[in-house]
C-alpha positions in Angstrom: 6.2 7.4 -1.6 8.9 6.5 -3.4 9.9 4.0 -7.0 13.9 3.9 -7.6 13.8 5.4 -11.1 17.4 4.4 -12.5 20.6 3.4 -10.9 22.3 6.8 -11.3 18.9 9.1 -10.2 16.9 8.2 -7.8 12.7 8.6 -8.2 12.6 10.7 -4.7 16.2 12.5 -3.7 17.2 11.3 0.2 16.8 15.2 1.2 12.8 14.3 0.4 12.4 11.0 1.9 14.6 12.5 4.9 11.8 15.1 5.0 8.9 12.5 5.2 10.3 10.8 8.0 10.7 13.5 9.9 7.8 15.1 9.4 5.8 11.7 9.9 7.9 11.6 13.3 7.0 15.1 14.5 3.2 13.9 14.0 3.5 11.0 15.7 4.5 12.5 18.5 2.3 15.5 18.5 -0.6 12.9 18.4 0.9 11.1 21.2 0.4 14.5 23.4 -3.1 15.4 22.2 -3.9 11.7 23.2 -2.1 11.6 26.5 -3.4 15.1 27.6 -7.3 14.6 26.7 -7.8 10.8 27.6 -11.4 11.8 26.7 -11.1 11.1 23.4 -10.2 7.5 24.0 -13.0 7.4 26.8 -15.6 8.8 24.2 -14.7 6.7 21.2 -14.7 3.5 23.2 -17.8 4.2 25.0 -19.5 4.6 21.6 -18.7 1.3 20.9 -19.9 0.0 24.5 -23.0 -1.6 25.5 -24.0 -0.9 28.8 -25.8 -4.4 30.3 -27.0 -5.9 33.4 -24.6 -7.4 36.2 -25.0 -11.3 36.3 -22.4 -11.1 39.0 -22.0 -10.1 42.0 -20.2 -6.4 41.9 -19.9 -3.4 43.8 -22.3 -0.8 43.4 -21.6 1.8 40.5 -19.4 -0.8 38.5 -19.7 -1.1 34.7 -21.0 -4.1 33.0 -21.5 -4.8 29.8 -20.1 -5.4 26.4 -18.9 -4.2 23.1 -20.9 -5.5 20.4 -18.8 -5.9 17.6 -16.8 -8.2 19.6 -19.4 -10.9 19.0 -20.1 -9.9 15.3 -19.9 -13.1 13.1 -19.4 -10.7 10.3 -16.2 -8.7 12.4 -14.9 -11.9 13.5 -14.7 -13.3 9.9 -13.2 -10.1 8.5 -10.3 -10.3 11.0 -9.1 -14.0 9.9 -9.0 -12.7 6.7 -6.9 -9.7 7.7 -5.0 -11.3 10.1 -3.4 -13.5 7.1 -2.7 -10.8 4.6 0.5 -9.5 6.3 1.8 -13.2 6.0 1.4 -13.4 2.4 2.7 -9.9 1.6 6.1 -11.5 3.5 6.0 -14.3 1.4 6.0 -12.7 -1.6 8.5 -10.1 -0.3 10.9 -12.5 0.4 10.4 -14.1 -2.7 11.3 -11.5 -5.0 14.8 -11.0 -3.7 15.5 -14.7 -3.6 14.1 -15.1 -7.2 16.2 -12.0 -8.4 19.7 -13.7 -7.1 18.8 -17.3 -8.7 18.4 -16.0 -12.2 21.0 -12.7 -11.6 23.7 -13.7 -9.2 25.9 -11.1 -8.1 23.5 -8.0 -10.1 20.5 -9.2 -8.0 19.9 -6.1 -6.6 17.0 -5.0 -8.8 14.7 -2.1 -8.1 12.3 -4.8 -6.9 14.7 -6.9 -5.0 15.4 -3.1 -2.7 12.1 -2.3 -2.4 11.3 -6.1 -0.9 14.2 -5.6 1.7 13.0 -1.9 2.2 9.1 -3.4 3.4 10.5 -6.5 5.5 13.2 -4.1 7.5 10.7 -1.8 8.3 8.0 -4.1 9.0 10.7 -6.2 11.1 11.9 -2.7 13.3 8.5 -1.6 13.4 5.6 -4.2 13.8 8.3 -6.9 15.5 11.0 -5.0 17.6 9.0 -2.0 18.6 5.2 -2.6 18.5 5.3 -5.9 19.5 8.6 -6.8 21.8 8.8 -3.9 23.4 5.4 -1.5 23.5 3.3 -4.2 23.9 5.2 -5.9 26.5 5.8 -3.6 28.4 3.6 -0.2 27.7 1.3 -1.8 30.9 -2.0 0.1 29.2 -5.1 -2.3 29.6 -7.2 -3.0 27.0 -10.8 -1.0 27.1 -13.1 -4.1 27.3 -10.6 -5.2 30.4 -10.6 -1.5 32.5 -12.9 -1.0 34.3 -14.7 1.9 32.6 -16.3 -1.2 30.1 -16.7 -4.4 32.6 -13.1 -5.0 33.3 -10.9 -5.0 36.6 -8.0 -2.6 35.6 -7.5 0.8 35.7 -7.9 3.3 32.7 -4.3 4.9 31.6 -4.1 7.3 29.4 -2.0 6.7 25.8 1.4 7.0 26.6 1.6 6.0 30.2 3.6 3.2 31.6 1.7 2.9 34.8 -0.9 0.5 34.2 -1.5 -3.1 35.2 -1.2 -5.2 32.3 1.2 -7.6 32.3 1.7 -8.8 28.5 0.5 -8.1 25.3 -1.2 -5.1 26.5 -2.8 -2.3 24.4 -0.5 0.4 23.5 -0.2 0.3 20.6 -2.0 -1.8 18.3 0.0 -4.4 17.0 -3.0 -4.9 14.0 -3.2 -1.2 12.8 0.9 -1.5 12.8 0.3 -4.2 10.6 -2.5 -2.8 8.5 -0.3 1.1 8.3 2.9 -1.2 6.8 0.1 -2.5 4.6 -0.2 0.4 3.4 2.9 1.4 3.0 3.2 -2.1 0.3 0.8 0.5 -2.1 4.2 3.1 -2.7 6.2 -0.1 -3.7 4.0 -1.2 -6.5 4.8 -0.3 -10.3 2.2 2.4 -11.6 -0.2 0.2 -13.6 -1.0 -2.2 -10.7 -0.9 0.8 -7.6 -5.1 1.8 -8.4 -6.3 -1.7 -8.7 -4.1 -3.0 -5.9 -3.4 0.0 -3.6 -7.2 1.2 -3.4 -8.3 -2.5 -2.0 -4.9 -2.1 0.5 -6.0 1.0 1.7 -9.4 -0.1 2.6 -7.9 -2.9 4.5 -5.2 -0.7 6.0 -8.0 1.4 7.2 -10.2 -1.3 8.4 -7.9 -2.9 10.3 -7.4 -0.9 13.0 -10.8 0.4 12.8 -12.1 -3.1 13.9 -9.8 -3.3 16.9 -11.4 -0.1 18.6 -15.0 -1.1 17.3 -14.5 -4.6 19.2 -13.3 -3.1 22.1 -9.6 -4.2 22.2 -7.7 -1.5 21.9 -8.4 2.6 22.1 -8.6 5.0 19.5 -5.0 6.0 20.3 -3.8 2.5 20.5 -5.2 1.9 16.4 -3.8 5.8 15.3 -0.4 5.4 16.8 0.3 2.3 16.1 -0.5 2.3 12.5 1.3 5.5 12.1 4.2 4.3 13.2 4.3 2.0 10.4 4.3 4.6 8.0 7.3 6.6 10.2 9.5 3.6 10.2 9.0 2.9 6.8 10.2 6.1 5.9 13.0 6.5 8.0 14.3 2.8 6.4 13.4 3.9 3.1 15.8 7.5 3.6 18.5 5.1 5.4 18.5 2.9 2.5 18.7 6.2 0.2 21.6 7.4 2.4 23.4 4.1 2.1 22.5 1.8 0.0 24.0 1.9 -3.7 21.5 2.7 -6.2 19.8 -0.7 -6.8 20.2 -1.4 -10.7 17.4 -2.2 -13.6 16.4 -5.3 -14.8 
């Protein structure tokens, strides 16, 4: 999406990163209504991935039992550690570029690299910590699918978007994996040209995957995996076209 170019032009003007932003906001939105007026789709797509089984416990006639398959899948289970760690190292090394630019630089650390690195951690700090996490999350109320009680659970199904449902933490609008996985993606528009095929098609795979696992296994909705790793990508680029408003161009090596 964006490379600074040199420290008096900039690779994409602020008037276009302004325009990704918004225009990734409008669609989040607009997905937020289709999703929240035709629950279906999340019903559909999760009961897909459900396994309807036999009650080993006493329950009232016409309940649900059963599981989602995935959830149980060695190979699924495996594939989520690995994931799960990914977003750890990218911080790592995020953090270590602008540290390693003001040891050898001083005062001119602020190297096309070293801005990109702040760029990623801000956005992944408003977006996948402050908003997904702290504040959707805790307090959106949606249950999970495998815990309504459309797929063996207790709770009631809300649709994406409502706050009326009876989860009390950690809950499953939005998905705080596909956030992760969407700023993941966002890492690929960072990179320098020569290392964005080899590296950005294996991060978009994994980007994709991510939230793809979460509504195969069950634990969140379609809705849940779409929003939340869009928003990603809208944060991102509403950091990236404050940091263009802002920020003084960063300057070469």
């Amino acid at each position: 999406m964006h490379e600074y170019a040199s420290a008096s032009k900039r690779a994409l003007p602020y008037s276009q990163t302004l325009f990704y932003f918004v225009a990734l906001f409008v669609i989040w939105w607009a997905l937020l209504l289709i999703f929240n007026r035709a629950p279906a789709i999340d019903i559909a797509v999760a009961r897909y991935f459900f396994s309807n089984g036999i009650c080993h416990k006493a329950k009232e006639i016409g309940d649900t039992c059963g599981v989602f398959a995935y959830d149980r899948n060695l190979l699924f289970v495996s594939l989520r550690s690995i994931t799960l760690i990914l977003p750890y190292v990218a911080v790592a090394v995020l953090i270590a570029i602008p540290l390693v630019s003001w040891r050898r630089l001083g005062s001119r650390w602020r190297t096309r690299e070293a801005e990109q690195s702040i760029v990623a951690l801000t956005s992944l700090a408003l977006g996948c910590g402050l908003i997904v996490n702290l504040f959707l999350k805790e307090f959106s109320g949606r249950p999970r699918p495998r815990d309504t009680d459309l797929f063996g659970g207790a709770l009631d199904f809300v649709q994406a978007g409502s706050f009326a449902g009876k989860c009390l933490q950690n809950c499953s609008f939005v998905s705080g994996e596909a956030s992760s996985g969407g700023w993941l993606l966002c890492l690929v528009f960072l990179l320098s040209p020569r290392w964005r095929l080899p590296l950005g098609i294996p991060l978009a795979i994994i980007s994709v995957a991510m939230p793809a696992m979460r509504v195969m296994t069950g634990a969140h909705y379609l809705s849940d995996a779409v929003l939340g790793w869009l928003l990603s990508l809208v944060i991102f680029a509403g950091v990236l076209a404050a940091f263009d408003a802002f920020s003084p161009a960063p300057r070469r090596k």
